[in-house]
C-alpha positions as CSV (number, residue, x, y, z in Angstrom):
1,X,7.2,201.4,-85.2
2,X,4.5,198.5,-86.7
3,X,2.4,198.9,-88.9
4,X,-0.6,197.1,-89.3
5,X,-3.9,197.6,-91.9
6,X,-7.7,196.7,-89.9
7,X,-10.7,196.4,-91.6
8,X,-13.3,198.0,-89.4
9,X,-16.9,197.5,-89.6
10,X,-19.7,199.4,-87.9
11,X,-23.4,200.3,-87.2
12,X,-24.8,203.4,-88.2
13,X,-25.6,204.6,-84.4
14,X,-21.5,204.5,-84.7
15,X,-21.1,207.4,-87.7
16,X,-21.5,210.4,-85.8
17,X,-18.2,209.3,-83.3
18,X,-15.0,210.4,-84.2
19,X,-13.7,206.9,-84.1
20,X,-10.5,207.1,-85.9
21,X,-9.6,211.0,-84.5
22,X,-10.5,209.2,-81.3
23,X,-7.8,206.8,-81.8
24,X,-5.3,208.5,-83.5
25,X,-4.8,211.0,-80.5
26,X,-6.0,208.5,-77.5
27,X,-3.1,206.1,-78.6
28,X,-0.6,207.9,-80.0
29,X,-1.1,206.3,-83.6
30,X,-0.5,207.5,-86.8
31,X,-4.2,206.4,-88.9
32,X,-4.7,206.4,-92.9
33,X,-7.6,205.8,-94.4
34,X,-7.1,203.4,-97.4
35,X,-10.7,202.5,-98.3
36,X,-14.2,203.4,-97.0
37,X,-17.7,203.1,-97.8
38,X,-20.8,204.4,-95.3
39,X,-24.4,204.1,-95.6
40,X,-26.9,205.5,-92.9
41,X,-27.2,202.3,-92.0
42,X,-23.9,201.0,-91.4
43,X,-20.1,201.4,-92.9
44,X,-16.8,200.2,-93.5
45,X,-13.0,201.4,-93.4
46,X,-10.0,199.9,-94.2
47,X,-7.5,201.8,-91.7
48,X,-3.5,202.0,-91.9
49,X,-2.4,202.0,-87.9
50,X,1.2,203.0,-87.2
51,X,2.6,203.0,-83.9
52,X,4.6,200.8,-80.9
53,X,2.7,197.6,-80.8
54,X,1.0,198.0,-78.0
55,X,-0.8,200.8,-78.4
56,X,-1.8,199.4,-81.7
57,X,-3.3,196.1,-79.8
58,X,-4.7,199.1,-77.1
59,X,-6.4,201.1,-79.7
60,X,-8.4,198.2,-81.0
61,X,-9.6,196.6,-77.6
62,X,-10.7,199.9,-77.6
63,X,-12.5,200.0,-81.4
64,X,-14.1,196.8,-80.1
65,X,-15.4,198.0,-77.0
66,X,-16.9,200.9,-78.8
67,X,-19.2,198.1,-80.5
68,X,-17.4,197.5,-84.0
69,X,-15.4,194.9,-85.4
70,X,-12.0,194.6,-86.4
71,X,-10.7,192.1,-88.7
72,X,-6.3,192.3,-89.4
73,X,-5.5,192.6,-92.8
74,X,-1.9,192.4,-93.0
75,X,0.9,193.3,-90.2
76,X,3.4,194.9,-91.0
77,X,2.3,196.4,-94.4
């Protein structure tokens, strides 16, 4: 199992998808929140993602395609 911590940034038409529940279960990963903040506007979260590798990597092509952005924080945290 890898770990890896992603900082994910989004609009606020975003807010009302269960992004990370979406993820979580879709991929097979195990998510922790380590940090957020949210506006109406738009919002932050700095996620924990564990899981095989490439369903992390699968999970955010995903995130991305959903319209936010992902910046890596560390791998293997």
């Amino acid at each position: 199992m890898t770990k890896r911590r992603v900082m994910l940034t989004f609009s606020g038409e975003l807010l009302s998808e269960p992004i990370i529940y979406t993820i979580g279960q879709q991929f097979n990963l195990v998510t922790n929140i380590h940090q957020a903040h949210v506006t109406e506007d738009q919002g932050w979260v700095i996620l924990d993602l564990e899981g095989k590798d490439e369903e992390i990597e699968a999970g955010i092509t995903w995130v991305i395609s959903r319209g936010m952005r992902v910046d890596t924080i560390s791998d293997g945290i």
